[in-house]
Structure formats: C-alpha cells, structure tokens
C-alpha positions in Angstrom: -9.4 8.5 -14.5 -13.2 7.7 -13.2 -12.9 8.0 -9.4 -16.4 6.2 -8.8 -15.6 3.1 -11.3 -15.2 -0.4 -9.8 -11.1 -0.5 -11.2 -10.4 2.9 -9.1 -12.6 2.0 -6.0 -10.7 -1.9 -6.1 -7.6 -0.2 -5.7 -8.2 2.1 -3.4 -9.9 -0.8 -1.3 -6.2 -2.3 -1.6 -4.5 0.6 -0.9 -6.5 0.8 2.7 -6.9 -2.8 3.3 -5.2 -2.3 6.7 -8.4 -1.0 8.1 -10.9 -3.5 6.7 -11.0 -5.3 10.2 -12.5 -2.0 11.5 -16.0 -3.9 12.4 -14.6 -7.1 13.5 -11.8 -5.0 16.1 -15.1 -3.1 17.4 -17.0 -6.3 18.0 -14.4 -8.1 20.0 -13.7 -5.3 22.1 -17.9 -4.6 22.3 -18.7 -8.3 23.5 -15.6 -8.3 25.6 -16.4 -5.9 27.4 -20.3 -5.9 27.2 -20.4 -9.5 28.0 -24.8 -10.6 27.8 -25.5 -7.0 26.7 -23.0 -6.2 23.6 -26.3 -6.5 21.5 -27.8 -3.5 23.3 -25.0 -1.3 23.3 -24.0 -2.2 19.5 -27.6 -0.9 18.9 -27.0 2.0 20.8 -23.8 2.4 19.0 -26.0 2.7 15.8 -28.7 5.0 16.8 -26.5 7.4 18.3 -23.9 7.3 15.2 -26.1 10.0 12.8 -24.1 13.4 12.2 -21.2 12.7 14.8 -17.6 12.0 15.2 -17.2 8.1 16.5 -15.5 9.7 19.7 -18.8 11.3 20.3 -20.4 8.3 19.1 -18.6 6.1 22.2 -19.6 8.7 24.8 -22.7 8.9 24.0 -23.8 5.0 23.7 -21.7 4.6 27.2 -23.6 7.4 28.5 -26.9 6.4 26.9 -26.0 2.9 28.4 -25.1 3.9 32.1 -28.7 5.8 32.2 -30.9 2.6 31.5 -29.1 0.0 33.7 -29.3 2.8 36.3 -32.8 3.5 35.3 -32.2 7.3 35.1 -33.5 10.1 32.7 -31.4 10.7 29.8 -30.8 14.4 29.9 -28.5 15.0 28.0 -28.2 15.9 23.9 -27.2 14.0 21.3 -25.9 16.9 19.1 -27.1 18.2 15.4 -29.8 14.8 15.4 -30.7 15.0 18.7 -34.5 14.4 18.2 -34.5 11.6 15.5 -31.9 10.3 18.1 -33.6 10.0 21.3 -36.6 8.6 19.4 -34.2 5.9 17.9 -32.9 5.6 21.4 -36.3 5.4 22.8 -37.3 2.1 20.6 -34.0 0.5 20.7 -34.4 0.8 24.9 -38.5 -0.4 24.7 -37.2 -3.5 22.4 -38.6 -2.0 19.7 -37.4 -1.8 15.4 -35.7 1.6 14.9 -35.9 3.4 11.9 -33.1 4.6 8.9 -31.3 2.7 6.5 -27.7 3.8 7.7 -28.7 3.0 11.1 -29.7 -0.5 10.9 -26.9 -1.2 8.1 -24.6 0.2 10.7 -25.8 -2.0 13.3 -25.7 -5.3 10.9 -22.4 -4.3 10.2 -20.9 -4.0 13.9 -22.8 -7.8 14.3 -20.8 -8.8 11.5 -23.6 -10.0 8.9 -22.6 -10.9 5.9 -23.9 -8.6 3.3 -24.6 -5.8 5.5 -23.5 -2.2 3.7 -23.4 0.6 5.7 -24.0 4.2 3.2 -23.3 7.1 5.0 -22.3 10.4 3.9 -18.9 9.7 3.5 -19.8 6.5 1.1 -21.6 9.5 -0.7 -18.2 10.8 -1.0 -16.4 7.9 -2.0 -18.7 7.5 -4.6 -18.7 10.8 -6.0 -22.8 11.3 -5.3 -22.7 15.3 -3.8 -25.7 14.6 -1.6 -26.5 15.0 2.4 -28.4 11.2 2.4 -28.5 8.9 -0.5 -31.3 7.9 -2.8 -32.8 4.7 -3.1 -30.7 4.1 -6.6 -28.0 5.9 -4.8 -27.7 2.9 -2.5 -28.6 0.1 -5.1 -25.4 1.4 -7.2 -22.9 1.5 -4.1 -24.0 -2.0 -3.0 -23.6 -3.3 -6.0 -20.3 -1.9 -6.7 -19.4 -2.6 -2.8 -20.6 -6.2 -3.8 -18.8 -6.6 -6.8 -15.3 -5.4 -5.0 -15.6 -7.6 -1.9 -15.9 -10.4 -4.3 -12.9 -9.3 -6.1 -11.0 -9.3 -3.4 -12.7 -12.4 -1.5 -13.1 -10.0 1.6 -16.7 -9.4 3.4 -18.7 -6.4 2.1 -18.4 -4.7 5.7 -14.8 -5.1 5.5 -14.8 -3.2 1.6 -17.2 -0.8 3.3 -14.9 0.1 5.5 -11.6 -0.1 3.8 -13.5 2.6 1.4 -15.0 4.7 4.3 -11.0 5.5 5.7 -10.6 6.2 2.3 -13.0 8.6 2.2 -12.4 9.8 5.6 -8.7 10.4 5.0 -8.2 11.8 1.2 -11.8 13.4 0.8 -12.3 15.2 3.7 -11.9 18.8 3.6 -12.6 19.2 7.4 -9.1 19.6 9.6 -10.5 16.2 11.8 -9.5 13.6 9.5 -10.9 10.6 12.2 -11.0 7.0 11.1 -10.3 4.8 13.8 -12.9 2.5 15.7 -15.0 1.7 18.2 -11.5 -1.2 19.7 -9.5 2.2 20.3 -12.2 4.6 22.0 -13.1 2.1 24.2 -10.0 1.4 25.4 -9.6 5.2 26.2 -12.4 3.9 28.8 -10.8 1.3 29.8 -11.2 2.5 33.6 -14.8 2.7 33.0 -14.9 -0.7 31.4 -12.4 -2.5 34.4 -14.0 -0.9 36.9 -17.9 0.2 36.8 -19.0 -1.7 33.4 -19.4 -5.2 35.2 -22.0 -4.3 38.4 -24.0 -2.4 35.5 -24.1 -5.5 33.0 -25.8 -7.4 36.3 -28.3 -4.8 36.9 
C-alpha cells in the first residue's frame, strides 16, 4: 500500500478525526484566557514552537510573555533554536513580520484561517519526505494533497493538518515521547497562573 497517496492519508485523517479540533480547542482557551492580547501570545506561541515539545512550547510563550508586560530581559534559552528564536521573538515583540514558513503557517493556523497548512517535520513524516525542513515542492505537494483531503472530508485544512500531525506523532515516531495534545490542555496545567497573575499582566 502507498503510505503517502491521498486514499491512505484520507483514511488515516478518519481514523484520527478526534483530534482535528486541536487549533480551534487552543484558540478558545488562548483568547479566553489572553483576553485583548491572545494575538501576541499566539504569535509567541509560533516563534517559540521550532525544535520543541508543545509543553516546552507553553512555558516558554508564558515565560516569554510575563517578561514583556513586565518589561524585563529575557534571559533565558529557548533550547536547540535558541538564536533564530529570540530573533523571531525580538520582531514579533517590536511589531515587526517574523520570518519561516512553519512559523507563520503555525501562527495562521492557531488564528484559524482558512487555508493555512502548517509543514513541520512531522508532516515530513506523514508524507514520507526523509528530510530535517521541506523544500519548496515539498510543501506545494503536501498542500495540495492536505487540500485535496480536507475537501474530501468537508473539514478545514488546519483541522486535516492536524488530524495527520497526531498521526504522525503517534504511529511514526520512534522517540519514547509520543506527545500530541494542545495548547487547551497545557494551559490548563497553568491554570493558577492564568486565574490568578494572567489578568493585572493583560492591563499592563
């Protein structure tokens, strides 16, 4: 059987249609809780994303967060990307466009825009492509084939993304971590944080 054509990847949209909600759940929960600034921190969500877990992802946006509104130094690192990080962070911070296609799909995606595709590595695996970062054709192939499946299925293209990414996540991973919740159930692992210090930091 071809694991990369449109009939395999359909069903195995199907089979993990249960998580397709996995942009829309961290959206609620991000303007919930963010209130006027859920842009900001979904873009901080995004620029902090490369080359972690989304646990790590969560601190480091809150962290990244609770430094600006307090107007203090971020000191900390960002892990294996740290330096394309902080410059992301830098921009996003200054109002400025940040740069990287995963980054800014990632971002369209958490804002729930139709047609956004987030390609990551582990769309690299879905698809069968053995590389570190796509190509340009790399990318036009999987959105198309994302494209094609969504329509299939009459479901948003984020949503196929996604239901393909815990695919991915859960049956091609050869790392013992096999993580594919979102952003709804980290954040309520901070829900003291969110109750109780989020809202004097949204009115700074």
């Amino acid at each position: 059987m071809n694991k990369t054509s449109i009939k395999y990847l359909t069903e195995k949209t199907k089979q993990y249609i249960n998580h397709k909600d996995w942009y829309k759940n961290s959206n609620k929960i991000i303007k919930d809780s963010f209130k006027k600034d859920y842009k900001l921190f979904i873009k901080l969500l995004g620029v902090t994303s490369p080359r972690t877990t989304v646990k790590n992802n969560t601190k480091n946006a809150i962290k990244t967060y609770i430094c600006f509104k307090n107007n203090e130094e971020i000191n900390f690192s960002y892990g294996l990307a740290n330096k394309q990080i902080k410059n992301n962070v830098n921009k996003v911070l200054n109002n400025k466009p940040f740069g990287g296609q995963k980054v800014n799909s990632f971002v369209d995606s958490l804002l729930l825009k139709d047609g956004s595709i987030c390609i990551d590595v582990w769309m690299l695996k879905a698809f069968n492509i053995k590389r570190l970062s796509p190509t340009n054709k790399d990318i036009r192939i999987i959105r198309h084939k994302i494209i094609k499946i969504a329509k299939s299925l009459n479901i948003k293209t984020y949503e196929a993304q996604a239901c393909l990414w815990s695919y991915a996540k859960a049956e091609l991973n050869n790392t013992t971590f096999k993580e594919y919740k979102d952003f709804n159930y980290y954040l309520k692992e901070y829900k003291d944080f969110i109750n109780l210090k989020l809202p004097e930091l949204i009115n700074k």
